[in-house]
C-alpha positions as CSV (number, residue, x, y, z in Angstrom):
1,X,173.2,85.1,67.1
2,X,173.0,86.5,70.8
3,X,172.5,90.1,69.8
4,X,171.9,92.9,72.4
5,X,169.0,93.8,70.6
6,X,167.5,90.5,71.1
7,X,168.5,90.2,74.4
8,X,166.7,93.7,75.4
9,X,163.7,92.7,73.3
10,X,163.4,89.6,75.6
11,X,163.3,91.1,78.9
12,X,161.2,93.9,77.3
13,X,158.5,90.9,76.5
14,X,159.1,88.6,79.8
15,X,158.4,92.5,81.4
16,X,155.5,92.6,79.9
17,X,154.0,89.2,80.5
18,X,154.7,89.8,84.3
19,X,153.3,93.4,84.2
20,X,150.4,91.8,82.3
21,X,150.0,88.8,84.8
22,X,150.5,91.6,88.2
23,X,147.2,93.6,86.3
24,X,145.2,91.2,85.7
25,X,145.9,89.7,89.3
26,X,145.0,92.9,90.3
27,X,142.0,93.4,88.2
28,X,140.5,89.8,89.6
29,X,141.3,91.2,93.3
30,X,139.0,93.6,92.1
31,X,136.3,91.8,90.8
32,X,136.2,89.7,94.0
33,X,136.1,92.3,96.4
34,X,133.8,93.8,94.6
35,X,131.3,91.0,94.7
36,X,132.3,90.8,98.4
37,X,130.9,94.0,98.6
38,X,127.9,93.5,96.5
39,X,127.3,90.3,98.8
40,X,127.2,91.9,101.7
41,X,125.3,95.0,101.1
42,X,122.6,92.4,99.7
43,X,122.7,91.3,103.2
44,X,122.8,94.1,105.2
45,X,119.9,95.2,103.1
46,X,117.8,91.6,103.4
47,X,118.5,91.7,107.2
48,X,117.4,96.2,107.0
49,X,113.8,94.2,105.3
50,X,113.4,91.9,107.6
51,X,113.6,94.2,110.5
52,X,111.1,96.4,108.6
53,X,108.7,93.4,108.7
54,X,109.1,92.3,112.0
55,X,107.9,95.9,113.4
56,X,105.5,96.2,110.4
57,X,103.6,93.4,112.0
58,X,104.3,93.8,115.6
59,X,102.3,97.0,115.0
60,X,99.8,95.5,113.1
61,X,99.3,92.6,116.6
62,X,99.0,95.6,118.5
63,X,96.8,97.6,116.5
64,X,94.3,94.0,116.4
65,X,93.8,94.5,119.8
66,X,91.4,97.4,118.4
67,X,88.0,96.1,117.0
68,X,86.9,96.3,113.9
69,X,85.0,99.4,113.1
70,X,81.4,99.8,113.2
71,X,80.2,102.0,110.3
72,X,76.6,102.3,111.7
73,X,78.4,104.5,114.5
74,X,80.0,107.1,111.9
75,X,78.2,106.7,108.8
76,X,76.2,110.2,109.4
77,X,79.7,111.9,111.0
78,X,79.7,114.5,108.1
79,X,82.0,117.4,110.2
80,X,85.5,116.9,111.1
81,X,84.8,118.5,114.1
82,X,82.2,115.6,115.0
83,X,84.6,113.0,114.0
84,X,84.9,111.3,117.9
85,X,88.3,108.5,116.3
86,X,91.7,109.6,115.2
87,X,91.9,112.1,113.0
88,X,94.4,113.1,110.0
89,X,94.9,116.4,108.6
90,X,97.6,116.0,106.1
91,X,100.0,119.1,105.1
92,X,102.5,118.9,102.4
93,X,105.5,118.8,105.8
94,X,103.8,117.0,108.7
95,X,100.5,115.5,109.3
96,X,98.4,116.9,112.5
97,X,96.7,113.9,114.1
98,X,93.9,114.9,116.4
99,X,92.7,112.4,119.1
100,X,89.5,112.6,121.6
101,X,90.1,110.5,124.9
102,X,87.7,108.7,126.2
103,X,85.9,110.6,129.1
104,X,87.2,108.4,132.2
105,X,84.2,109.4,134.5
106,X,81.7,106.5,133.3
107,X,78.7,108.1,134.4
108,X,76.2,110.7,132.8
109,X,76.3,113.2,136.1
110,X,77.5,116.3,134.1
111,X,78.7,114.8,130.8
112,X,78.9,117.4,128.5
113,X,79.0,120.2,130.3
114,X,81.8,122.8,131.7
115,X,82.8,119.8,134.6
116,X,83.5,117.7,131.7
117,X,84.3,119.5,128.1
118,X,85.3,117.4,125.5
119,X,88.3,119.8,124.8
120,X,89.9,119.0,127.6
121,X,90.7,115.8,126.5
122,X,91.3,116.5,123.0
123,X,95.2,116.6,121.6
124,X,96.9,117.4,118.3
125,X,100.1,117.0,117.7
126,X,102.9,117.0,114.8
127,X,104.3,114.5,113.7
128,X,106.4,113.9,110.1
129,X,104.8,111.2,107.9
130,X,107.2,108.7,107.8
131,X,106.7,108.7,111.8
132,X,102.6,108.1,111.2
133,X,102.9,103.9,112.0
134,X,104.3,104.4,115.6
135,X,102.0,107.4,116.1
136,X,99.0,105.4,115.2
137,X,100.4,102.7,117.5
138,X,101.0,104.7,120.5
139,X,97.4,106.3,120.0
140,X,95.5,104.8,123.4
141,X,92.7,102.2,122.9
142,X,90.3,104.5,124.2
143,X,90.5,106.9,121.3
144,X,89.2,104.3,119.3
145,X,85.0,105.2,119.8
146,X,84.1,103.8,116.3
147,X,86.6,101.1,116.1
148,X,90.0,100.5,113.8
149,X,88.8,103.6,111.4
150,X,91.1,107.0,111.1
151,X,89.5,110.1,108.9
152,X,92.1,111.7,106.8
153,X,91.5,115.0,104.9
154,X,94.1,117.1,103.4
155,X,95.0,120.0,105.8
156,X,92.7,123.0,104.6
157,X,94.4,126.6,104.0
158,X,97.2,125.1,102.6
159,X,98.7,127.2,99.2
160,X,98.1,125.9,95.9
161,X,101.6,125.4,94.8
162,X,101.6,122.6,98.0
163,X,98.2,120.9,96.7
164,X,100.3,117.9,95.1
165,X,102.7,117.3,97.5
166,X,99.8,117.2,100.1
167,X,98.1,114.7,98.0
168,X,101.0,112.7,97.6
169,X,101.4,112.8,101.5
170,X,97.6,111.7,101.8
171,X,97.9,108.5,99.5
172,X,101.0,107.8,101.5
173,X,99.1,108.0,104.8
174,X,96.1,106.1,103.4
175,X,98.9,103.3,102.0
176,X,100.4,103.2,105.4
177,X,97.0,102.6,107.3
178,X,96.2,100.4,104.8
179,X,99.1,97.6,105.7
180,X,98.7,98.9,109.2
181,X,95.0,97.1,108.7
182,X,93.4,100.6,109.3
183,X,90.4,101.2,107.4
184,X,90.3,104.9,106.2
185,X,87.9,107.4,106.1
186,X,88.6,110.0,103.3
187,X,87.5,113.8,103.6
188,X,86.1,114.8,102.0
189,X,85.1,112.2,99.9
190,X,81.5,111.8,100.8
């Protein structure tokens, strides 16, 4: 009983099985270049941490090379404008870190006055907070009157409808300093 009928139904099921067989061939090329993927994104990303780390604490070895602070020098520093280390003013954009340079003339002869004004060696500059590590880096050794210490404040003026984002910016800065081994000086938190 070799029907046609038969016959078609056959190759209509062995057609089946072998379209079956190609997708699910298909579907396990898939899978596997799929977890290929997966794998090596894990990788890229472990090797993206790594990097991370390795700057993370080639900063911190260059940022030991400053002492530790001495409160006793800064403990009655209650104006930012008196602040004589690094100092942060955090804005809900960019973060304006002010630095004093040391005076270079070691003697007393006309310290202070206009022959040698403070100003003069004072600098601000911009810089965006995901940039704060290598700033506080590059900051020179000099700057560093009180020791390893940085005064953050949030910048003042700023509208109300920034106020969270600029705290959110300050904890970020203080977390920062923090695994930079920066001790931190909130304003005005006395």
């Amino acid at each position: 009983m070799n029907s046609p009928f038969v016959s078609v139904r056959y190759w209509v099921v062995a057609g089946l099985v072998a379209a079956g067989l190609v997708a699910c061939h298909k579907q396990e090329q898939a899978v596997v270049g799929a977890a290929k993927s997966a794998v090596s994104a894990e990788q890229q990303a472990r090797a993206a941490a790594e990097a991370r780390a390795t700057k993370r604490d080639e900063q911190r070895a260059e940022l030991a090379k400053i002492s530790l602070p001495t409160k006793s020098m800064y403990v009655d520093v209650h104006e930012p404008a008196a602040w004589a280390n690094p100092f942060l003013a955090v804005g809900p954009e960019t973060i304006t870190l002010r630095i004093i340079n040391a005076d270079a003339n070691t003697s007393d002869v006309g310290k202070g006055t206009m022959l040698r004004p403070e100003g003069a060696r004072r600098q601000e500059i911009q810089i965006r907070p995901q940039d704060l590590a290598e700033a506080m880096v590059a900051v020179p050794a000099n700057a560093w009157k009180y020791g390893r210490v940085v005064a953050v404040a949030e910048m003042p003026g700023g509208a109300a409808k920034d106020r969270a984002k600029m705290r959110r910016n300050v904890e970020s800065a203080i977390q920062q300093l923090n695994d930079l081994g920066i001790v931190v000086e909130e304003w005005p938190g006395r």
